[in-house]
C-alpha positions as a Markdown table, in Angstrom:
| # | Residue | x | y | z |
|---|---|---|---|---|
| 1 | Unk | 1.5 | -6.5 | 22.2 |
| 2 | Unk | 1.4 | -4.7 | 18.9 |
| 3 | Unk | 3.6 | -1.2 | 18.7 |
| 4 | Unk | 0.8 | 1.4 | 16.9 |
| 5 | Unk | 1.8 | 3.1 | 14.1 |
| 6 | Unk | 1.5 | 4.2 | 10.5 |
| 7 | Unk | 2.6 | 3.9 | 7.3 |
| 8 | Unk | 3.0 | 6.0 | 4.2 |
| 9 | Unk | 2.2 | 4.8 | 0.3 |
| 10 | Unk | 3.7 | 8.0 | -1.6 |
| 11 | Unk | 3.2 | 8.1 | -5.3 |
| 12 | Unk | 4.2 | 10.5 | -7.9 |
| 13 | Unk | 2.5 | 11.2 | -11.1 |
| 14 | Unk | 3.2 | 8.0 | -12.6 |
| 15 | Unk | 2.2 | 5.6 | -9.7 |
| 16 | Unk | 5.4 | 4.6 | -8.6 |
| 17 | Unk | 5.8 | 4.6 | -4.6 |
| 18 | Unk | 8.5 | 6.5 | -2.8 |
| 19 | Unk | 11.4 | 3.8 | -1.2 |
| 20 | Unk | 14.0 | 4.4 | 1.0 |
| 21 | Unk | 16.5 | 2.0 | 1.8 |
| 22 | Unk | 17.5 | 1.0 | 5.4 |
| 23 | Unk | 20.7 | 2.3 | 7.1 |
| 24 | Unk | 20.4 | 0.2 | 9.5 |
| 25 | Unk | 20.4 | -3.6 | 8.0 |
| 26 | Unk | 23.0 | -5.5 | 6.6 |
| 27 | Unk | 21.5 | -6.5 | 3.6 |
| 28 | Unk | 19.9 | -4.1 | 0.4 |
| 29 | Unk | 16.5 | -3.3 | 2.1 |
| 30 | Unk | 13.9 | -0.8 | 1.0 |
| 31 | Unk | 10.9 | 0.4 | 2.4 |
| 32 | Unk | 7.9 | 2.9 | 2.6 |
| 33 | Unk | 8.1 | 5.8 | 5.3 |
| 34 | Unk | 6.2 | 4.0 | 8.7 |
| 35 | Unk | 6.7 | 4.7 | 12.3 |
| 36 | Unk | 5.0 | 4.9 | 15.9 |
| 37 | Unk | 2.2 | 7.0 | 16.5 |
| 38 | Unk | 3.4 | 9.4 | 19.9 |
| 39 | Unk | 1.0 | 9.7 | 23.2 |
| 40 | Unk | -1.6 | 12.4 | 23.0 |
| 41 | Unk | -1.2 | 12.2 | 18.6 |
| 42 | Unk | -3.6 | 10.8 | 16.2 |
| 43 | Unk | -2.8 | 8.5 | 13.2 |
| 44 | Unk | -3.2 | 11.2 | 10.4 |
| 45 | Unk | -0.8 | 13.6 | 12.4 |
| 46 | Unk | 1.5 | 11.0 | 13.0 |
| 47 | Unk | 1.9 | 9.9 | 9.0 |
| 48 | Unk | 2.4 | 13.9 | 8.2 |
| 49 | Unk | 5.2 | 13.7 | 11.3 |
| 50 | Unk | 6.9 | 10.3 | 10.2 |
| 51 | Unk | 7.0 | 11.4 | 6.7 |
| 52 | Unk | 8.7 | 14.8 | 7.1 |
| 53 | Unk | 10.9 | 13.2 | 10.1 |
| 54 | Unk | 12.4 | 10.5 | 7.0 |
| 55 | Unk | 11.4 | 12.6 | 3.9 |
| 56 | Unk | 11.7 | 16.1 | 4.7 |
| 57 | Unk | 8.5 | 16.0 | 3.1 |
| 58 | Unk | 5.8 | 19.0 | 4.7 |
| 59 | Unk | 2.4 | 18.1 | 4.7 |
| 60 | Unk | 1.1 | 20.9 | 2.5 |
| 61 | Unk | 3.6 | 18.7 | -0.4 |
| 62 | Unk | 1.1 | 15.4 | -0.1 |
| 63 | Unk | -2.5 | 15.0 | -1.3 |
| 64 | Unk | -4.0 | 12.3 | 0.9 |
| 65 | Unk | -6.1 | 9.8 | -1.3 |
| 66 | Unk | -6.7 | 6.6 | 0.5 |
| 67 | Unk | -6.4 | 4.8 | 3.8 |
| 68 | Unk | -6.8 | 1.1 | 5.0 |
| 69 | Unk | -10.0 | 0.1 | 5.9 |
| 70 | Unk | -8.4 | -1.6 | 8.6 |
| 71 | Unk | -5.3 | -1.7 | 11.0 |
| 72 | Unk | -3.0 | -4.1 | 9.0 |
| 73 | Unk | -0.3 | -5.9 | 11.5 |
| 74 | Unk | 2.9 | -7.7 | 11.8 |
| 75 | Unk | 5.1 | -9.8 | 14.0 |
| 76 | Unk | 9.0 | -9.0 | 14.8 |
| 77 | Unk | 11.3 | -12.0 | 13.6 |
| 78 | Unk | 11.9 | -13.5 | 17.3 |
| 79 | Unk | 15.5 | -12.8 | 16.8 |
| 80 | Unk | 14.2 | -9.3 | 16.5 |
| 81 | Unk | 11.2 | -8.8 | 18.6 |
| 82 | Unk | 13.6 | -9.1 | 21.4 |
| 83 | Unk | 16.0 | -6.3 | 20.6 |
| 84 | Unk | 13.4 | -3.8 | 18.5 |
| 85 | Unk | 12.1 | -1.0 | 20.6 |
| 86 | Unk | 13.7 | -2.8 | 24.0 |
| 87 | Unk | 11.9 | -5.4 | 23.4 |
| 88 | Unk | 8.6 | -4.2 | 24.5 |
| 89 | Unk | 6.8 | -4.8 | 21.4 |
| 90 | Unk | 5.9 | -8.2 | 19.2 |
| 91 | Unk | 5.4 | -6.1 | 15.9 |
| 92 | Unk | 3.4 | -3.5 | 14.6 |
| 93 | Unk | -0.5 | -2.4 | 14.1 |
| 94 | Unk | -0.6 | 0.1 | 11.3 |
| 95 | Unk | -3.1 | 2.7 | 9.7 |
| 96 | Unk | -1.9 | 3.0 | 6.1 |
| 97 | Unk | -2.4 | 6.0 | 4.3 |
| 98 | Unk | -2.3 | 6.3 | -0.1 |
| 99 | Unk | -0.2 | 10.2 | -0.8 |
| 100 | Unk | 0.2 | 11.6 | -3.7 |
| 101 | Unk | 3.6 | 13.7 | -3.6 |
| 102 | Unk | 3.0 | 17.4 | -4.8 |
| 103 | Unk | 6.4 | 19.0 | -4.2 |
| 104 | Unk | 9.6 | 18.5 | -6.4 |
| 105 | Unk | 12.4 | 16.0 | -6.2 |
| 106 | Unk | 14.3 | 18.9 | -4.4 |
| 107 | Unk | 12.3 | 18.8 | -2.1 |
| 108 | Unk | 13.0 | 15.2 | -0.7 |
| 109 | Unk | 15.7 | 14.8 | 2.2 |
| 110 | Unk | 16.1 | 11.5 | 3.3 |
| 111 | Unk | 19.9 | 13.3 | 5.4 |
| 112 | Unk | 17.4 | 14.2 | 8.1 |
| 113 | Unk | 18.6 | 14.6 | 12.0 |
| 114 | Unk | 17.6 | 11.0 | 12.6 |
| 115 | Unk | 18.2 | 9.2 | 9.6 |
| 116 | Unk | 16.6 | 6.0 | 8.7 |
| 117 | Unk | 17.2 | 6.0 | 4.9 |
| 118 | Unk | 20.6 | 6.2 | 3.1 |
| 119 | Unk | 19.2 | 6.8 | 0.1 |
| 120 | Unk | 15.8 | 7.0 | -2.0 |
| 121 | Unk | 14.0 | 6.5 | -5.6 |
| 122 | Unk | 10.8 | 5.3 | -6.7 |
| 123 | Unk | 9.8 | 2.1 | -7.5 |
| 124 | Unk | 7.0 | -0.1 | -8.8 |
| 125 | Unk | 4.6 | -1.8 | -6.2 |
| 126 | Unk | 5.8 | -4.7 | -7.7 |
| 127 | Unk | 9.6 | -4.3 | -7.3 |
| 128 | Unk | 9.0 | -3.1 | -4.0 |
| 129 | Unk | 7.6 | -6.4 | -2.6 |
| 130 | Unk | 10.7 | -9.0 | -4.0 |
| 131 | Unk | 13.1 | -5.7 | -1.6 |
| 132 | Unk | 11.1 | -5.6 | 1.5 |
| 133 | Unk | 12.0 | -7.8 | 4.4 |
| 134 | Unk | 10.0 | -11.2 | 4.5 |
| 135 | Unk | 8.1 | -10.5 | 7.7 |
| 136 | Unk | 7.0 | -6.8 | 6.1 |
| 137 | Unk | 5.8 | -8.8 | 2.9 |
| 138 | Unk | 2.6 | -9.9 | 4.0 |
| 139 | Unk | 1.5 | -6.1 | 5.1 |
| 140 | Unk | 2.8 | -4.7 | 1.7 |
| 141 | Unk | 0.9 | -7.1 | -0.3 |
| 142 | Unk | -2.3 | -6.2 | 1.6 |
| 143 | Unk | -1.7 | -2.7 | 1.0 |
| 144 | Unk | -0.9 | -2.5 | -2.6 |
| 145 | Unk | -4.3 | -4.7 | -3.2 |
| 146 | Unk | -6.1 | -2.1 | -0.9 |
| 147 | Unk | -5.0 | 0.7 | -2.9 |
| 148 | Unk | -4.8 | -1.3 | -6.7 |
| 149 | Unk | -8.0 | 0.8 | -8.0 |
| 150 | Unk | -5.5 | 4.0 | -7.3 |
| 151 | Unk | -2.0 | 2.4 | -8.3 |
| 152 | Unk | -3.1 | 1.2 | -11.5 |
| 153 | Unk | -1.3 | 3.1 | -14.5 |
């Protein structure tokens, strides 16, 4: 069974995508804003929730461009899928959405009061895929094509 969820492509002027890296892995591992979608709560509210919850970012700071045609999924390592979310999940079935970010620098907090990111910058689409986690790959590829028309410099 496939947690539902959502993920967040955030660009800035020059079509670079908004990466934070993990707190919670041992190795040197970014990644785009994403998360579970809560009972009674639609995809689109649960991007602008996930993103402020990591970011600090308000929705009113984010231009939504794009989204995936279709839910894109993935499967939990099985040395994972057995200790992520309790175990009650095999991986994730996400709605991705393409941002453009409208605040200022300032305005990005990744010290929120549940942290997931250490730190932040932004990074090609490119980059991005050789420092995401190898089951995540797949999924980032697919979105990057998705949204190539709109990432294109």
């Amino acid at each position: 069974m496939y947690r539902q969820g959502v993920g967040i492509v955030l660009i800035n002027t020059n079509k670079q995508v908004f990466t934070g890296r993990r707190m919670d892995m041992l190795k040197d591992v970014w990644q785009m804003p994403q998360g579970g979608i809560n009972d009674k709560e639609d995809r689109l509210s649960a991007a602008y929730r996930e993103l402020e919850e990591e970011t600090s970012i308000k929705p009113h700071m984010i231009s939504i461009i794009a989204q995936t045609k279709d839910l894109l999924s993935y499967d939990f390592p099985e040395n994972l899928s057995k200790n992520v979310m309790g175990g009650k999940f095999s991986g994730q079935q996400q709605r991705w959405y393409l941002c453009m970010f409208l605040g200022s620098e300032s305005d990005i907090n990744v010290n929120t009061k549940d942290p997931e990111f250490d730190s932040w910058c932004w990074m090609d689409p490119e980059e991005l895929i050789v420092q995401i986690v190898d089951f995540k790959k797949s999924v980032y590829k697919m979105v990057f094509k998705e949204f190539s028309e709109k990432l294109n410099k």
